[in-house]
N, CA, C and O atoms as a GROMACS GRO file, in nm:
protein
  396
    1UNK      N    1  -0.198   0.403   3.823
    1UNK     CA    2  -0.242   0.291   3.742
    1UNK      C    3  -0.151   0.280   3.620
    1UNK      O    4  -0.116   0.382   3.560
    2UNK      N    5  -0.115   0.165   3.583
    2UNK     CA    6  -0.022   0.149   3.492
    2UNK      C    7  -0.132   0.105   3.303
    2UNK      O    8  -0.231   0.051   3.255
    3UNK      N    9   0.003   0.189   3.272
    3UNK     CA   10  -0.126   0.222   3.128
    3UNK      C   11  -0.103   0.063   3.048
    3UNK      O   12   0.003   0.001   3.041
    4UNK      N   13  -0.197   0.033   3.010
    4UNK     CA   14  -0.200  -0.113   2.919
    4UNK      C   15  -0.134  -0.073   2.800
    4UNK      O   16  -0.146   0.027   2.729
    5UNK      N   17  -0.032  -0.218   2.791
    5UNK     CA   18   0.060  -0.225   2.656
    5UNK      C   19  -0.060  -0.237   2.562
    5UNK      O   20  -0.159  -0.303   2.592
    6UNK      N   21  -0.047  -0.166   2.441
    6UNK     CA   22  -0.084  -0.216   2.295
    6UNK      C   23  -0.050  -0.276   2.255
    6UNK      O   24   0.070  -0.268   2.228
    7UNK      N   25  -0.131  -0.396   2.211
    7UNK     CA   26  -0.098  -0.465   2.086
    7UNK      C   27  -0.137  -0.485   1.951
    7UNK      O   28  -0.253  -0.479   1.910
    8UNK      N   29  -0.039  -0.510   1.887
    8UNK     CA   30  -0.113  -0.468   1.741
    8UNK      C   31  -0.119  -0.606   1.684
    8UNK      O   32  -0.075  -0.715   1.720
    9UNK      N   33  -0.187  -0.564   1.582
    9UNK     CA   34  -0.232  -0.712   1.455
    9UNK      C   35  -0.265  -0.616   1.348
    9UNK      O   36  -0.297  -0.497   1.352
   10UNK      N   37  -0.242  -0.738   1.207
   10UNK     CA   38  -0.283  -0.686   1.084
   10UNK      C   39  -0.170  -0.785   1.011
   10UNK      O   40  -0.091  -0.861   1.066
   11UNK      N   41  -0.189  -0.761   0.887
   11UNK     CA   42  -0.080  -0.780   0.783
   11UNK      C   43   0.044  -0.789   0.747
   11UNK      O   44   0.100  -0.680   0.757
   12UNK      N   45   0.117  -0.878   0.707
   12UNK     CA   46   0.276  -0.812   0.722
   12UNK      C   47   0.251  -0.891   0.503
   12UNK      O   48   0.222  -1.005   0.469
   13UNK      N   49   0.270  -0.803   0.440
   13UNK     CA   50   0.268  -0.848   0.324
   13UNK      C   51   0.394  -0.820   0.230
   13UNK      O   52   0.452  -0.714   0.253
   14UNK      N   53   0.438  -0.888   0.144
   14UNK     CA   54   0.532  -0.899   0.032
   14UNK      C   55   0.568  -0.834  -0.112
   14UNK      O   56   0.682  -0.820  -0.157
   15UNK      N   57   0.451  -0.798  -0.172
   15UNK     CA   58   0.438  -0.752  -0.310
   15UNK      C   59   0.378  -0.606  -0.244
   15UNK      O   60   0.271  -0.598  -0.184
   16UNK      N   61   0.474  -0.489  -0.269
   16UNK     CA   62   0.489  -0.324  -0.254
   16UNK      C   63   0.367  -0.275  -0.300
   16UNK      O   64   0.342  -0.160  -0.262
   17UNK      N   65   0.267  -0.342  -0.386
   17UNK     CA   66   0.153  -0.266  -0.507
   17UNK      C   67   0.022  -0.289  -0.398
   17UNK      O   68  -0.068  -0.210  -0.367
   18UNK      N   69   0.051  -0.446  -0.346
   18UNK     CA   70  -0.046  -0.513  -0.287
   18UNK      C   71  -0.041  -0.420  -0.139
   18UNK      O   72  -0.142  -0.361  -0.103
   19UNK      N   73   0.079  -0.415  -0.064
   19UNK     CA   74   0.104  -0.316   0.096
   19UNK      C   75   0.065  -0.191   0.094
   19UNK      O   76   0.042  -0.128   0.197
   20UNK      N   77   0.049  -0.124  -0.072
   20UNK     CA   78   0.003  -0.006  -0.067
   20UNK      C   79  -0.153   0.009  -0.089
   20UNK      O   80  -0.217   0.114  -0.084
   21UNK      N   81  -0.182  -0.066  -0.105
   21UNK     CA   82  -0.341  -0.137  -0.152
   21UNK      C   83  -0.404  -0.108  -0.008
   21UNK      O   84  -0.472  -0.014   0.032
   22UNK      N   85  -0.353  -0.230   0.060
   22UNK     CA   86  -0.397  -0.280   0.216
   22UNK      C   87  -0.389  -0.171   0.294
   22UNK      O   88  -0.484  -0.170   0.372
   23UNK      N   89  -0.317  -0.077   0.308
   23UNK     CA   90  -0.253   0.057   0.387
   23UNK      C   91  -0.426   0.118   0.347
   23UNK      O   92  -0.536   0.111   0.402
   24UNK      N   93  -0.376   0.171   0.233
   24UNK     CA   94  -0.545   0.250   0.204
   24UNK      C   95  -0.654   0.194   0.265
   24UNK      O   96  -0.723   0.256   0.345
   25UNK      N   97  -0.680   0.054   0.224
   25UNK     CA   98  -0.813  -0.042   0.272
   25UNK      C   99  -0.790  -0.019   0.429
   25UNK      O  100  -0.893   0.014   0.487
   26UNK      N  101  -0.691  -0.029   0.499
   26UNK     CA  102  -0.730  -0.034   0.594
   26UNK      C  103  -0.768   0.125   0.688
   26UNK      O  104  -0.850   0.154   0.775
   27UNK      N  105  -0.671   0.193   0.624
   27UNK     CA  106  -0.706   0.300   0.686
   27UNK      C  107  -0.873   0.345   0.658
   27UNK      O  108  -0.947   0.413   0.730
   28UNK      N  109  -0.893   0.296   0.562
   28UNK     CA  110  -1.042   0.346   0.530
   28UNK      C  111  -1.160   0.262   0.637
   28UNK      O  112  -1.241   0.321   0.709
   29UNK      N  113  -1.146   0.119   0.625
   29UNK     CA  114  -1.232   0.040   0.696
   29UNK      C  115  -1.191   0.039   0.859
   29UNK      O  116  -1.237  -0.040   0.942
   30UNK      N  117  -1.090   0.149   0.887
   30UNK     CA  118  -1.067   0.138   1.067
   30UNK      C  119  -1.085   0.298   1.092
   30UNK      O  120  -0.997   0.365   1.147
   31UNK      N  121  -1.161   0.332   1.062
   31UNK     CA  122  -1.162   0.483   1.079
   31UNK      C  123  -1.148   0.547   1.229
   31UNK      O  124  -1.233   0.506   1.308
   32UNK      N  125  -1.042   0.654   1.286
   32UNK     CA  126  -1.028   0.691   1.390
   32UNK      C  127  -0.899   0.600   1.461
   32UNK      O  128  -0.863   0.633   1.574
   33UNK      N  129  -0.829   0.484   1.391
   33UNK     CA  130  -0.761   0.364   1.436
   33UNK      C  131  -0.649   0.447   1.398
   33UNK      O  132  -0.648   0.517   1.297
   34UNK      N  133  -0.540   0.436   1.493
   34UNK     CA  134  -0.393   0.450   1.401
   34UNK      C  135  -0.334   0.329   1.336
   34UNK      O  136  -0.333   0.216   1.383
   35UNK      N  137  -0.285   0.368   1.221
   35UNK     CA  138  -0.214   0.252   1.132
   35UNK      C  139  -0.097   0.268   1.126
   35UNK      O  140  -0.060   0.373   1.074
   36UNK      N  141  -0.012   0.190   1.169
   36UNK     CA  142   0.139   0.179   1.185
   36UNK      C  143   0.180   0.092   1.048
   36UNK      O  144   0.133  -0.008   0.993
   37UNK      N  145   0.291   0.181   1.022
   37UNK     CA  146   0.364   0.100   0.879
   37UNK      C  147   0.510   0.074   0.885
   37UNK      O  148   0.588   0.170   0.890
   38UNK      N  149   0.552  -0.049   0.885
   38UNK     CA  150   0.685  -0.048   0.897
   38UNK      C  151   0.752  -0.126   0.786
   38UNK      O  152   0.723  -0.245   0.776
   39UNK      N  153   0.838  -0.073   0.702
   39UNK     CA  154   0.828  -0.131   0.592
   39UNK      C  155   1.007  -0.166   0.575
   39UNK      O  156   1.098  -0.084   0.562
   40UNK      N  157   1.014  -0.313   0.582
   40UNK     CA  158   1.126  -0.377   0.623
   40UNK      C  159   1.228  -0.407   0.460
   40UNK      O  160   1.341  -0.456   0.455
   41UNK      N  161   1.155  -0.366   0.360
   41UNK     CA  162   1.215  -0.378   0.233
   41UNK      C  163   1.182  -0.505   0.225
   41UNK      O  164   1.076  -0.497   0.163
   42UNK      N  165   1.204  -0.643   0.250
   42UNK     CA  166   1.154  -0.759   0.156
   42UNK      C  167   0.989  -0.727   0.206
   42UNK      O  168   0.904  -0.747   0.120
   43UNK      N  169   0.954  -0.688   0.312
   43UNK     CA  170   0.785  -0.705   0.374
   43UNK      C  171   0.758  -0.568   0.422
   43UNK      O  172   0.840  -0.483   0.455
   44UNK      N  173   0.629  -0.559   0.420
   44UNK     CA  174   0.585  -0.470   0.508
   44UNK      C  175   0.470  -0.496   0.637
   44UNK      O  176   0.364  -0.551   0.606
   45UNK      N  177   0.486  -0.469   0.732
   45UNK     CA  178   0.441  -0.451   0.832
   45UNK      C  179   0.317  -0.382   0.812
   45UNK      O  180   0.349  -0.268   0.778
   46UNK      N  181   0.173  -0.392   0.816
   46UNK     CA  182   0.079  -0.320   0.799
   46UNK      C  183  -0.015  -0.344   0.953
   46UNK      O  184  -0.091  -0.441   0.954
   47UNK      N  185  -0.009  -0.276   1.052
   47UNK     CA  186  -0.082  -0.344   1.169
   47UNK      C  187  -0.154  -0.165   1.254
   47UNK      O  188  -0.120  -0.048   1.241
   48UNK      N  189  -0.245  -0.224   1.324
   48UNK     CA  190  -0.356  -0.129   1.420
   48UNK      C  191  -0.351  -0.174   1.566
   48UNK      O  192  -0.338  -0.292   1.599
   49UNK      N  193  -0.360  -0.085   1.640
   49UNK     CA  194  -0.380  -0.155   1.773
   49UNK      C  195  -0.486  -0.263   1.805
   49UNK      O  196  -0.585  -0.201   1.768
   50UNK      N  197  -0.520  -0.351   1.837
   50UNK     CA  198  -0.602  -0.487   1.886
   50UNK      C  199  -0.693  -0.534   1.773
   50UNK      O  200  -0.731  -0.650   1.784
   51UNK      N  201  -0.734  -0.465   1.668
   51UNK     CA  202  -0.832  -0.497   1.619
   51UNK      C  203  -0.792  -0.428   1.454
   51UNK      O  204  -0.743  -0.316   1.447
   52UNK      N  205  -0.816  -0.501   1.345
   52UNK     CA  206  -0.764  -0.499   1.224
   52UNK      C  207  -0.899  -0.524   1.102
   52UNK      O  208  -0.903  -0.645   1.079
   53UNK      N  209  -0.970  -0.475   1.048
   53UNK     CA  210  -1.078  -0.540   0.910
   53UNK      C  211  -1.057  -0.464   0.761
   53UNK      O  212  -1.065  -0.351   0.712
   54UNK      N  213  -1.040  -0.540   0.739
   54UNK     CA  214  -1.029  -0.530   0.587
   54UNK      C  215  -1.146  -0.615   0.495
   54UNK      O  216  -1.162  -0.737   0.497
   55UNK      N  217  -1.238  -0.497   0.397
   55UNK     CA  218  -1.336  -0.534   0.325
   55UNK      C  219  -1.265  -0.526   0.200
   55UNK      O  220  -1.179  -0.454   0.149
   56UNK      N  221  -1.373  -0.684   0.152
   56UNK     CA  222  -1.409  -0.655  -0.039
   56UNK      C  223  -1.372  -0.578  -0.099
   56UNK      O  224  -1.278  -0.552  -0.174
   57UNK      N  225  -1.499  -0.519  -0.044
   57UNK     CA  226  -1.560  -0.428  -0.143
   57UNK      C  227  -1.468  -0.287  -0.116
   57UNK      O  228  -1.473  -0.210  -0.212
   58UNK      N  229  -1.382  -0.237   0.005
   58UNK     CA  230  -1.302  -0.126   0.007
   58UNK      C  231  -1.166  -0.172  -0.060
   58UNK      O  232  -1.077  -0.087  -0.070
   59UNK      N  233  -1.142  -0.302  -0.108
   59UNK     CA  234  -1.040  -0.297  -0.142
   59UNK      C  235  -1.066  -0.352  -0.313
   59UNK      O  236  -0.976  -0.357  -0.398
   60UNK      N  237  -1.154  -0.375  -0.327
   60UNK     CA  238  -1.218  -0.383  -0.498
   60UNK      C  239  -1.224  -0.209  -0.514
   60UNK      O  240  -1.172  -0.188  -0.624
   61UNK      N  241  -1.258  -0.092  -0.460
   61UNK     CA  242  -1.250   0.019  -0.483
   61UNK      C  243  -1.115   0.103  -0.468
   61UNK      O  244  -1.108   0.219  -0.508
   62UNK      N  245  -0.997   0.030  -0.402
   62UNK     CA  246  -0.874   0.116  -0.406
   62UNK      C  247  -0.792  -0.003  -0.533
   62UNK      O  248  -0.685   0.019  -0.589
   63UNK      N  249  -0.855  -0.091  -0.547
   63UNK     CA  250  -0.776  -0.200  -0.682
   63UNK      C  251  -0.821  -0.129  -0.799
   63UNK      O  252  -0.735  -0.102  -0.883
   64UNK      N  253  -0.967  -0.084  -0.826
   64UNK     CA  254  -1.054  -0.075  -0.923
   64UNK      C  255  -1.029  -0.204  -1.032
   64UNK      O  256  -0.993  -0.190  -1.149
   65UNK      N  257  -1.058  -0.344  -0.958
   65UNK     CA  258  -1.108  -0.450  -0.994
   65UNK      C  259  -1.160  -0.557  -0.876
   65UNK      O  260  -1.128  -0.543  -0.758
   66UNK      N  261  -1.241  -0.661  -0.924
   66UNK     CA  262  -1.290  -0.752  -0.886
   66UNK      C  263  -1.172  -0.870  -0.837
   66UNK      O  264  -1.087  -0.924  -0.907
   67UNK      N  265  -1.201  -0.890  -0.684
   67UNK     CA  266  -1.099  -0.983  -0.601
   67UNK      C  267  -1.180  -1.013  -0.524
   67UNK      O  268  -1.286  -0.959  -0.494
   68UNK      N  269  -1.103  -1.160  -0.468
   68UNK     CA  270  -1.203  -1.196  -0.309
   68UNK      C  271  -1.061  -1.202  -0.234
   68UNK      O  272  -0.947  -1.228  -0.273
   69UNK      N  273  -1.107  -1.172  -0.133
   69UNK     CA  274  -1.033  -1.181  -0.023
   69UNK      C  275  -0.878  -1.295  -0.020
   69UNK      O  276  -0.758  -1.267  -0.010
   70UNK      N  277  -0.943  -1.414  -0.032
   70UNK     CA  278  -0.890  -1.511  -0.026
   70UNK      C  279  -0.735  -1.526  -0.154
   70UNK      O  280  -0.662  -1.626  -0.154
   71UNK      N  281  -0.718  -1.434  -0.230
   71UNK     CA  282  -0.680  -1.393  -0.331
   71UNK      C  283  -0.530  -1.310  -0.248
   71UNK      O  284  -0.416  -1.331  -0.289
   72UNK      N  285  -0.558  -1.224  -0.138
   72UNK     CA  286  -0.442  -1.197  -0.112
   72UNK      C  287  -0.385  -1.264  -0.010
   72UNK      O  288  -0.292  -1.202   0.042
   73UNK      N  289  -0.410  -1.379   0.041
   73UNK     CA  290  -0.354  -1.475   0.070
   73UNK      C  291  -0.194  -1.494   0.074
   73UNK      O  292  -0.114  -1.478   0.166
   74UNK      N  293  -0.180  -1.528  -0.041
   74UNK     CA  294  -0.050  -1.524  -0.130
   74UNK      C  295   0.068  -1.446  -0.110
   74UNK      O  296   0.186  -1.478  -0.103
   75UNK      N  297   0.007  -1.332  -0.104
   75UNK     CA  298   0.086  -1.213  -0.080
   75UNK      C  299   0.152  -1.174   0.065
   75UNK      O  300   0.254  -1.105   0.074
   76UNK      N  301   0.059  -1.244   0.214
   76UNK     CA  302   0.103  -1.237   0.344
   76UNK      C  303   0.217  -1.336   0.321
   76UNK      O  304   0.231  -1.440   0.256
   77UNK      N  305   0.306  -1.246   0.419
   77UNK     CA  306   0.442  -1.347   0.465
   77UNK      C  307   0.398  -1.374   0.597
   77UNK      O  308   0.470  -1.462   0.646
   78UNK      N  309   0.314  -1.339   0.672
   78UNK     CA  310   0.294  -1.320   0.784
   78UNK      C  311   0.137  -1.217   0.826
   78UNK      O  312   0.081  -1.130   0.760
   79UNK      N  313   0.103  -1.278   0.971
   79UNK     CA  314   0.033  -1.159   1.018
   79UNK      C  315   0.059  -1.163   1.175
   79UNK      O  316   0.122  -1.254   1.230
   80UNK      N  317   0.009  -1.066   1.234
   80UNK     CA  318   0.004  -1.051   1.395
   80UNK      C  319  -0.141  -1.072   1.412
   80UNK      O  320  -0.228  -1.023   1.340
   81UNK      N  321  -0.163  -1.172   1.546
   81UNK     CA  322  -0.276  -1.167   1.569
   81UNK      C  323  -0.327  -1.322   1.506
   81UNK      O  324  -0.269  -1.423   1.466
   82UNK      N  325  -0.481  -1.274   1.523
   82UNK     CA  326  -0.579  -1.400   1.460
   82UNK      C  327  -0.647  -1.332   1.385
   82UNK      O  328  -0.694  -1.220   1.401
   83UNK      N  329  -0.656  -1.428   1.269
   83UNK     CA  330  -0.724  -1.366   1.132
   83UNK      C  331  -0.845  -1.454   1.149
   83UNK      O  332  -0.833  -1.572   1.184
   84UNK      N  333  -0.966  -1.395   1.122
   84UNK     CA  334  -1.099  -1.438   1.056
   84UNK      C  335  -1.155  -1.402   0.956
   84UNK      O  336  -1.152  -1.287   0.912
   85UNK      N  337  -1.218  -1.503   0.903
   85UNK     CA  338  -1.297  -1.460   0.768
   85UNK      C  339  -1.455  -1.407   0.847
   85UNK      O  340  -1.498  -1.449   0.954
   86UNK      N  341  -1.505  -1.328   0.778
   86UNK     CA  342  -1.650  -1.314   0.784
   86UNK      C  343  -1.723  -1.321   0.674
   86UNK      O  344  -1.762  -1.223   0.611
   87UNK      N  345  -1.747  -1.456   0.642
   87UNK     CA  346  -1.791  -1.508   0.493
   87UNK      C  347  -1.697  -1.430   0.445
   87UNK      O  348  -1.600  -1.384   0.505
   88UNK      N  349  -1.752  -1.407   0.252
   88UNK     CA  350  -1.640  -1.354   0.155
   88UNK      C  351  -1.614  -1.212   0.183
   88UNK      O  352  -1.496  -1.183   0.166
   89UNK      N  353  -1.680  -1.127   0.217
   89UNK     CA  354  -1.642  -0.953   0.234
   89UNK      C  355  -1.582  -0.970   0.357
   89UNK      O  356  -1.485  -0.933   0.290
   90UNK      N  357  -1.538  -0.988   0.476
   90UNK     CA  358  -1.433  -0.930   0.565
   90UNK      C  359  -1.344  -1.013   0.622
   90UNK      O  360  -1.364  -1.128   0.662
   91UNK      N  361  -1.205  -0.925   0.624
   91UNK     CA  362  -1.101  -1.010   0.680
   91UNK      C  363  -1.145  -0.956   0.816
   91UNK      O  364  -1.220  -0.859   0.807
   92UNK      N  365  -1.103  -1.013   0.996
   92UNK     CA  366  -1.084  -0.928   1.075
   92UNK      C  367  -0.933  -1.006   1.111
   92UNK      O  368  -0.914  -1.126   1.096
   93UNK      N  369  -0.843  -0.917   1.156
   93UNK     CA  370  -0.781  -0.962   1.278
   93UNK      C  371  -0.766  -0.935   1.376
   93UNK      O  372  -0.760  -0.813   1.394
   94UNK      N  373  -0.750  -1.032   1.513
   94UNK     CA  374  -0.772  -0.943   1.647
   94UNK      C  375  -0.700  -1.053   1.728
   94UNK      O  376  -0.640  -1.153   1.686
   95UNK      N  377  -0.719  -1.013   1.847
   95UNK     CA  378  -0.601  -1.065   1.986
   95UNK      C  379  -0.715  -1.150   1.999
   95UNK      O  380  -0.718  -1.244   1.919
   96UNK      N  381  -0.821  -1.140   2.089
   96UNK     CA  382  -0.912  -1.192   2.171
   96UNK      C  383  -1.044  -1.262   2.067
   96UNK      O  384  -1.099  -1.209   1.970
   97UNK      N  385  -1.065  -1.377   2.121
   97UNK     CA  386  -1.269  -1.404   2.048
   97UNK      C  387  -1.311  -1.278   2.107
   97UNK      O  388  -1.281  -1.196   2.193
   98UNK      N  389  -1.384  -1.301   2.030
   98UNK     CA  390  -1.491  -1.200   2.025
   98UNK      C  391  -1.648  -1.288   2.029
   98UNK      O  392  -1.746  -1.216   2.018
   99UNK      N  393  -1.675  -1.452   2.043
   99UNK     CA  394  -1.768  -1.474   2.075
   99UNK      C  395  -1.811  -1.547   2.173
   99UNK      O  396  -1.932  -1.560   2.192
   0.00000   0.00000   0.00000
């Protein structure tokens, strides 16, 4: 049986303060997930195999300030995948619906 390709999604972001931010958040909110970092000097690459979430509130605790989501916006040059909001606390990104 032939093993299924991975694919990844997540973030590819611009500002170094903000990629090191997201790295933490995500490793925290994907627990057991590997996080691949590839960091291209103008961007970084921040992505997980199929499935990607990033919270609020885990990333108001590695900022130690008040942000919404929608705030790092700005900062993606890019992502892999499909991004959803889940109201204001979660980003997800992923390959497939999920509904």
């Amino acid at each position: 049986m032939d093993k299924e390709e991975v694919k990844l999604v997540g973030p590819i972001v611009r500002d170094p303060d903000m990629a090191d931010a997201l790295i933490a958040v995500i490793e925290e909110d994907n627990p057991g997930t590997e996080v691949i970092i590839d960091d291209r000097g103008g961007y970084v690459r921040i992505h997980t195999p199929w499935r990607c979430r990033i919270t609020r509130r885990t990333l108001e605790e590695v900022l130690g300030r008040s942000i919404t989501l929608s705030q790092i916006e700005p900062e993606l040059v890019s992502f892999a995948g499909r991004m959803r909001y889940v109201g204001d606390d979660e980003i997800i990104f992923f390959l497939e619906r999920e509904d």
